[in-house]
Structure formats: C-alpha cells, structure tokens
N, C-alpha and C positions, 0 to 999 in steps of 0.2 A: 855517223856517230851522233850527231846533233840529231837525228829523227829519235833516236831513243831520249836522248837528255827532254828535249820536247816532250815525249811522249810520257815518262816517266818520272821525271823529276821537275821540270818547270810548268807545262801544261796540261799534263794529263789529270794528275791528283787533281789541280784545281776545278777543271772541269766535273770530274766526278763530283765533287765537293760539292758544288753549285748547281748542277742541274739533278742530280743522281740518279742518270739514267738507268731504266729497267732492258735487261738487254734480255733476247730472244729470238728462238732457234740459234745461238754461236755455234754450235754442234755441226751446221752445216756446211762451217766455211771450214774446207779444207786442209788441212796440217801442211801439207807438200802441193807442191807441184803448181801448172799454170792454172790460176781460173780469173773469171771476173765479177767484179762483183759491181750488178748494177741497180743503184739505187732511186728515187725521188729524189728531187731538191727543192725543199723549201725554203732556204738558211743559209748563208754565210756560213752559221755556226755546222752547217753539215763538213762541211773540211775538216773540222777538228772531232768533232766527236765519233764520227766514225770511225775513225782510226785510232782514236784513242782508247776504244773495245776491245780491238780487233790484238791477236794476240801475233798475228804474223805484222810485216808491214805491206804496206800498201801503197802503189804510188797511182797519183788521179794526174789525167789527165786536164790541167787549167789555163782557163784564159791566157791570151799572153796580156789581156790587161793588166794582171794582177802582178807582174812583171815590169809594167811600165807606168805606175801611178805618179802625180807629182806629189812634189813635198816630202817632208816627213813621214806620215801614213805610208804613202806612197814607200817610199826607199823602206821602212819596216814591214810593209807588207811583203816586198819583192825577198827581201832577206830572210823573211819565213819560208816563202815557197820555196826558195833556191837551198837553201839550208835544211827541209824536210824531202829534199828530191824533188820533187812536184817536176812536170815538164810542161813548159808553157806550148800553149798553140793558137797560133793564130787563125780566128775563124772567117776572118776575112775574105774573098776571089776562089776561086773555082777549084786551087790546089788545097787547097784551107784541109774539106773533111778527108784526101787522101794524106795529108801530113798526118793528120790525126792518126788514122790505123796506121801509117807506120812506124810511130811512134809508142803505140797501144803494142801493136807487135811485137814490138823491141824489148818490149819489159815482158810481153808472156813467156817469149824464148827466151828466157832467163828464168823460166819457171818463177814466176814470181804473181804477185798477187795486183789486177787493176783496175783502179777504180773509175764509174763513169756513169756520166747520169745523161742517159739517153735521148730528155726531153731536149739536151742543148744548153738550158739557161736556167735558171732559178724561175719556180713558178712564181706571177707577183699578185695572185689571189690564192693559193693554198688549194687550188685544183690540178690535177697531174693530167697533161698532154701529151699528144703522139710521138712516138720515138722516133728518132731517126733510125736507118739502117745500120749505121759505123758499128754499134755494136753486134749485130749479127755477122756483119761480115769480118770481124775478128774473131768473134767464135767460132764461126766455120773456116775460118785460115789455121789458126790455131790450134783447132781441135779443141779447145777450151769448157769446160761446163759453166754456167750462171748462175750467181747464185742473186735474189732478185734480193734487194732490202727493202723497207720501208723506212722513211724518218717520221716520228709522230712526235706532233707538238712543238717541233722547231721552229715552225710559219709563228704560233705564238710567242715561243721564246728569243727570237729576232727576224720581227716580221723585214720585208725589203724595207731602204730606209732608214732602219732602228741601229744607232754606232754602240748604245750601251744594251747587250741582251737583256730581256725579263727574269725572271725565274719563275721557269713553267717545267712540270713534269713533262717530262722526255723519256718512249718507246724509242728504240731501237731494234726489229725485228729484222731476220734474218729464214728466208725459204729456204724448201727444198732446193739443190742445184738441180738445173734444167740440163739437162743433154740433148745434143743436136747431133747424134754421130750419124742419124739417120738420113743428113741432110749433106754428107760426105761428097766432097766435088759438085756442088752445084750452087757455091759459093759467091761466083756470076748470073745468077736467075736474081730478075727482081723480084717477081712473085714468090720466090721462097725465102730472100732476106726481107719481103714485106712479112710477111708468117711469124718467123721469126723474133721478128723484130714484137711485134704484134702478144705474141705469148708471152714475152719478156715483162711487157705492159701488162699484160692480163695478169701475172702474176704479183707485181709490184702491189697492183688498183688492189690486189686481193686482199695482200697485207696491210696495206695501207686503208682501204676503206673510204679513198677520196673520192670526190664527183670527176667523172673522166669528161676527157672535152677532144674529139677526134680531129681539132685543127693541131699544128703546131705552136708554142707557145710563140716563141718569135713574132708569129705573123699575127697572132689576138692582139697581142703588145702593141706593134705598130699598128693596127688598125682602131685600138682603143686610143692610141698616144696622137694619131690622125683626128678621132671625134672628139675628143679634149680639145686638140686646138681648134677646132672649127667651134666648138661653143664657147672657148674664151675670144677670139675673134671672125665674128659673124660675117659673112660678106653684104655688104651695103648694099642693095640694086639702085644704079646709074638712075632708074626712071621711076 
C-alpha cells in the first residue's frame, strides 16, 4: 500500500514536477506477467524515477547498505526501502550474488516485474560498464524477457555525492524486450550467460549512447580510489 501512496501521491507527482521526465518506448514493458527490466545507473535518483513511470510495480533488487545507514538519513532511508518493498542484499562473500538471483527469482515467480542494474554499482563517471552475469542467469531460469532501459541525464541531475539533485532534463527510455528462449537449458554455460549478459549491455549502450568501458565498474573504482591515495601520499625513498 505505501508503494502506491509513494508513487502517486507523496513522491511521484513531485518528481514529475521537478525533473519532468520525457519517457520512451513505455509500450515495451509488459502489462502482465514475469519480465525484467535492466537498466544503467547513474543516480541515486534512478530508484525513484523509474518506477515512478512505470505503470506496473517494480521491485529492485538494493544494497543492503541502504538498509543499514546510521543516523537519521540512515533509519529514513531504510524506511523508504522497506516500505516500497525494495529487497536488500548483501553483496558481500561468495554467497552474496547467489542470494541475489534467489531473491530476483522469487519476485519473477510471482510474475511480477524486477528491477536491476547489471553493472553492480552506480557508475561514478557517467560511463556504463560490464554486466555481471546474475541477470542472465535469471532470465534464463525464469524464462523471463528483458526489457534494457536507459537513464539519461541523471549522472547531471544527481551526480555521485550531490544530497540535493539538480534540475536537469531527464530521458527515460525504454527497448525492445530481449528473448532468450533460444538459450532454454543451458543456463549453466558460462559462455552463454557471458553472451548474454553481453547483449543486455549492447542494448542498454544503444539507448543510452554512453562511452562503454569492458572492465567492471567495482574494480575501475578501486583502482582509481588506490591511485588517489598513492598521489595524496607519496611513498618517501629510505635513500
């Protein structure tokens, strides 16, 4: 009940109000049944306004950070997610991305509609990176179609960082669903949830029009947040 109030009366209008998003392809997400729908992320603000489009609901799969903040922020934030359904996950140890799809599972067998942004993490340059597999191998568990999004213009309207958004126009586009019925039982090959996985991305980069980067974003982050420190402190030589 609280997802609709959200959606329709406390948060939704406002959002429209202030960014007023141009939405595109909506035609392709589904009326019934299980699908997913996998987007970019560039934004904070991608949790709210996607779903604030979207005329079914949507539940995404979130950090369990955003679950366990302190302070104030913190407990408001936890009681958005928990109160819009959201299901936290922790990405943490080795069981981390199988909780994930079991989780992701549990709401498509419900025929229901899931949200999930493949890169893993929020892009923190506004360049879109390599997927992980979890989403392929839910779509082929599932049976599922994909339907790719793009978010445009949110990296400006709340770049990483930013607690009060901009007001920057915002695309929200929406593809063709993908079908993968051709890939029926073979759900355990890695080379075809790389494929996959892969097309999902090719499709996204298409709507979206970002510079593509074939590391993971994760590991650009730590390796940029690694030469950060090494240039704020130099190592000294002994001689």
């Amino acid at each position: 009940m609280f997802y609709y109030v959200l959606k329709y009366v406390l948060l939704g209008p406002v959002l429209r109000l202030a960014f007023r998003p141009r939405i595109e392809g909506l035609e392709h997400v589904p009326d019934t049944g299980p699908a997913i729908v996998a987007g970019n992320h560039l934004s904070f603000a991608d949790h709210f306004l996607m779903p604030a489009v979207l005329k079914r609901r949507i539940t995404f799969l979130a950090k369990a950070e955003y679950f366990t903040g302190p302070g104030i922020r913190g407990r408001l934030t936890a009681f958005f997610f928990r109160s819009a359904g959201q299901i936290p996950v922790d990405r943490s140890g080795k069981e981390a991305g199988q909780a994930a799809i079991r989780e992701g599972l549990g709401v498509l067998g419900k025929d229901e509609l899931l949200g999930i942004y493949p890169e893993g993490t929020r892009s923190h340059d506004g360049r879109l990176y390599k997927g992980k597999v979890g989403v392929a191998v839910m779509a082929l568990r599932a049976k599922a179609p994909v339907i790719p999004c793009a978010m445009i213009g949110t990296f400006e309207a709340q770049p990483p960082g930013k607690v009060v958004p901009n007001i920057h126009p915002v695309v929200i586009r929406f593809g063709k669903p993908l079908d993968f019925s051709r890939y029926d039982g073979m759900e355990n090959e890695k080379a075809i949830l790389r494929a996959v996985t892969d097309e999902i991305m090719y499709a996204i980069l298409t709507l979206s029009e970002q510079e593509y980067v074939d590391q993971y974003a994760a590991v650009v982050k730590a390796e940029e947040a690694t030469a950060n420190e090494r240039r704020r402190f130099p190592r000294i030589p002994l001689s």
